[in-house]
C-alpha positions in Angstrom: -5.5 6.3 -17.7 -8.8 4.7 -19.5 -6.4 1.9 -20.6 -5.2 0.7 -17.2 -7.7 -2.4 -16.0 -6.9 -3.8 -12.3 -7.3 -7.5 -11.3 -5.9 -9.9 -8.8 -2.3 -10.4 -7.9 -1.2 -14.0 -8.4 2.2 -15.6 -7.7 3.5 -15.0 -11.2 2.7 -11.3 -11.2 6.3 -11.5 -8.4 9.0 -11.1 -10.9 7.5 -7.3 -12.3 6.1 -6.6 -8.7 9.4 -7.2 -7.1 10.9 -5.0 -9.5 8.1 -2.1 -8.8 8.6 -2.7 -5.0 12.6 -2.0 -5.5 12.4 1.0 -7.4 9.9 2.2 -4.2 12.9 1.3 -2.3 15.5 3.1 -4.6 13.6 6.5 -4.4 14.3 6.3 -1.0 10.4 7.7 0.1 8.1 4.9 -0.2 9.8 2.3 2.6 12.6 1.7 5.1 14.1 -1.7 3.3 16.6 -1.8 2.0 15.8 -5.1 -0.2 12.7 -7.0 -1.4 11.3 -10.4 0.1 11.3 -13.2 -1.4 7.8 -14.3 -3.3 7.2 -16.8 -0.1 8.2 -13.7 2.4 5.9 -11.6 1.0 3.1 -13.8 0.5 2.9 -15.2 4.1 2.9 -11.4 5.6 0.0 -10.7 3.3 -3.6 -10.8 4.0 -5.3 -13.0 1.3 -7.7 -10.2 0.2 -6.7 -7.0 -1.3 -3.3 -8.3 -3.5 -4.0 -6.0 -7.0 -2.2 -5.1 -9.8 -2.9 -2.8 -12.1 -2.0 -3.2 -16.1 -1.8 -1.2 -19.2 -0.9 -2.7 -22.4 -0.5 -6.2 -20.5 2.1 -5.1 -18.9 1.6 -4.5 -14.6 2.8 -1.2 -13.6 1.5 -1.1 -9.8 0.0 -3.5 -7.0 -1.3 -3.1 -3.9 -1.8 -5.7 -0.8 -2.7 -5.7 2.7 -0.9 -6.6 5.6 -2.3 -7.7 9.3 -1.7 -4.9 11.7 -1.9 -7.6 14.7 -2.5 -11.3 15.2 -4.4 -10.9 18.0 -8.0 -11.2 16.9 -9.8 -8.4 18.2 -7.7 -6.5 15.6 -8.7 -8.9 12.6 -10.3 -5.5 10.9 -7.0 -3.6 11.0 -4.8 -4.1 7.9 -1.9 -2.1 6.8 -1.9 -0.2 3.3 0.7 -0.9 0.0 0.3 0.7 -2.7 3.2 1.4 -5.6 3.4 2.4 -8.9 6.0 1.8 -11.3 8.4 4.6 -11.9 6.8 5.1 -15.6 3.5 5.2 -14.7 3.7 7.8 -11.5 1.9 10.8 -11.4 -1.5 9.4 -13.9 -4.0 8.5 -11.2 -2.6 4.6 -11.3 -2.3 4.4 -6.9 -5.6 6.1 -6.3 -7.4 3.5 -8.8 -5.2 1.0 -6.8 -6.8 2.4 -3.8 -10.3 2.7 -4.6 -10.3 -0.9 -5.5 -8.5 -1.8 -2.0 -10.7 0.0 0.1 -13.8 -2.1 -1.6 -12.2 -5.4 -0.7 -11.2 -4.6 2.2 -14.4 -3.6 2.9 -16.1 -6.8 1.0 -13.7 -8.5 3.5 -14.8 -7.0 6.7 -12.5 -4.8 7.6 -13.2 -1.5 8.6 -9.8 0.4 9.5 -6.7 0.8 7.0 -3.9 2.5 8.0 -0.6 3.6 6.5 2.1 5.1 7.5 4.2 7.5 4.7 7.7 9.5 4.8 5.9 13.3 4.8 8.1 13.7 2.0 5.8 11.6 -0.1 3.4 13.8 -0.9 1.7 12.0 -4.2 1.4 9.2 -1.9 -0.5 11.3 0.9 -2.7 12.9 -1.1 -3.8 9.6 -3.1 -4.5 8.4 0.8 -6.3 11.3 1.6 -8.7 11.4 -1.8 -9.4 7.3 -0.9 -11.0 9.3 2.5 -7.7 8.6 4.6 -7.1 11.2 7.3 -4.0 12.3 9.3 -4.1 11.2 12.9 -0.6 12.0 13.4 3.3 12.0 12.8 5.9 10.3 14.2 8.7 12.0 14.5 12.3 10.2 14.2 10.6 6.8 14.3 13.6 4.8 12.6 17.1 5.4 11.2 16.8 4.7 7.4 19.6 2.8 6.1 21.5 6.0 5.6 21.4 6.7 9.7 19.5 9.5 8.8 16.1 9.2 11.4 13.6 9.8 9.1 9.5 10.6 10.5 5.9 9.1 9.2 2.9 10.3 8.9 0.5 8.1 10.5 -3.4 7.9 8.3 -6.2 5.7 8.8 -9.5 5.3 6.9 -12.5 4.2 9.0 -15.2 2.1 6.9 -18.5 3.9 6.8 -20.0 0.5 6.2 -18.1 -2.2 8.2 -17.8 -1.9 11.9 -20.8 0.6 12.6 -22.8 -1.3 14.5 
C-alpha cells in the first residue's frame, strides 16, 4: 500500500475512527467492549503521543494510540498498544505501518516498553506485533467473560526499546 500516508490523529478524525473502532468490536477479536467512548472518553485515557491515522485516497482507514499502563510514575514508560484497521483495508500491511510509526514516537517520547494484550485468535494482529519486535511473554488464560459469557484468554506481548531505558 504505496498510496497509504500516516499522520496525526486530531479530534475530527473521531467520527471515521469511531466507526473503525466498532467494526474491531463487531468481529468480536480485536477487544472486550461492547461499545465505543465517546470522543472526550477516549481522548482523556489516551497518552498525547502516539494518536495516528493512516489514509489512502483521503479517506482514514486505521489509527493507532497509546494508553498509560499506570499512573504511578515510575511506570511513565509503559503504554498500552491500539492499533486497527478498517474492515476494507485488512490484510495490506496498513497495522504494521501503523506500528512502525508508533514504536518511533513512543520511542521519540521516552518510553521504552509497549505492551498489548490480543484474543490468540487474532493472529494478523499478533504477527504485525511480533514483526514491530513484540515478543510473547505469556497468556492469560480465561481472563474475562466477553459479552457473550464466553471467558475468552489474551496473549500478553511487550516490546522493550533498544534505545530508551538502557542506561
Amino acid at each position: 500500500m504505496t498510496d497509504v500516508t500516516l499522520r496525526p490523529l486530531v479530534a475530527s478524525d473521531w467520527s471515521v475512527v469511531r466507526t473503525i473502532y466498532v467494526q474491531g468490536i463487531a468481529s468480536g477479536d480485536a477487544t472486550f467492549e461492547t461499545e465505543p467512548p465517546d470522543w472526550d472518553e477516549w481522548h482523556a485515557s489516551r497518552l498525547p503521543v502516539g494518536r495516528i491515522v493512516a489514509e489512502q485516497g483521503g479517506h482514514v482507514i486505521g489509527f493507532a494510540a497509546l494508553s498509560p499502563t499506570s499512573k504511578r510514575t515510575v511506570y511513565s514508560g509503559v503504554a498500552e498498544v491500539m492499533v486497527y484497521v478498517g474492515t476494507k483495508s485488512r490484510g495490506c500491511g496498513v497495522g504494521g505501518r501503523l506500528m512502525t510509526r508508533l514504536v518511533e514516537e513512543s520511542e521519540a517520547a521516552g518510553i521504552w516498553t509497549l505492551q498489548a494484550s490480543i484474543f490468540p485468535e487474532n493472529e494478523p494482529s499478533i504477527r504485525a506485533h511480533l514483526s514491530a519486535g513484540f515478543r510473547e511473554v505469556g497468556r492469560r488464560e480465561r481472563i474475562a467473560r466477553f459479552h457473550d459469557g464466553r471467558w475468552r484468554d489474551t496473549v500478553v506481548l511487550e516490546r522493550r526499546s533498544g534505545a530508551v531505558g538502557t542506561e
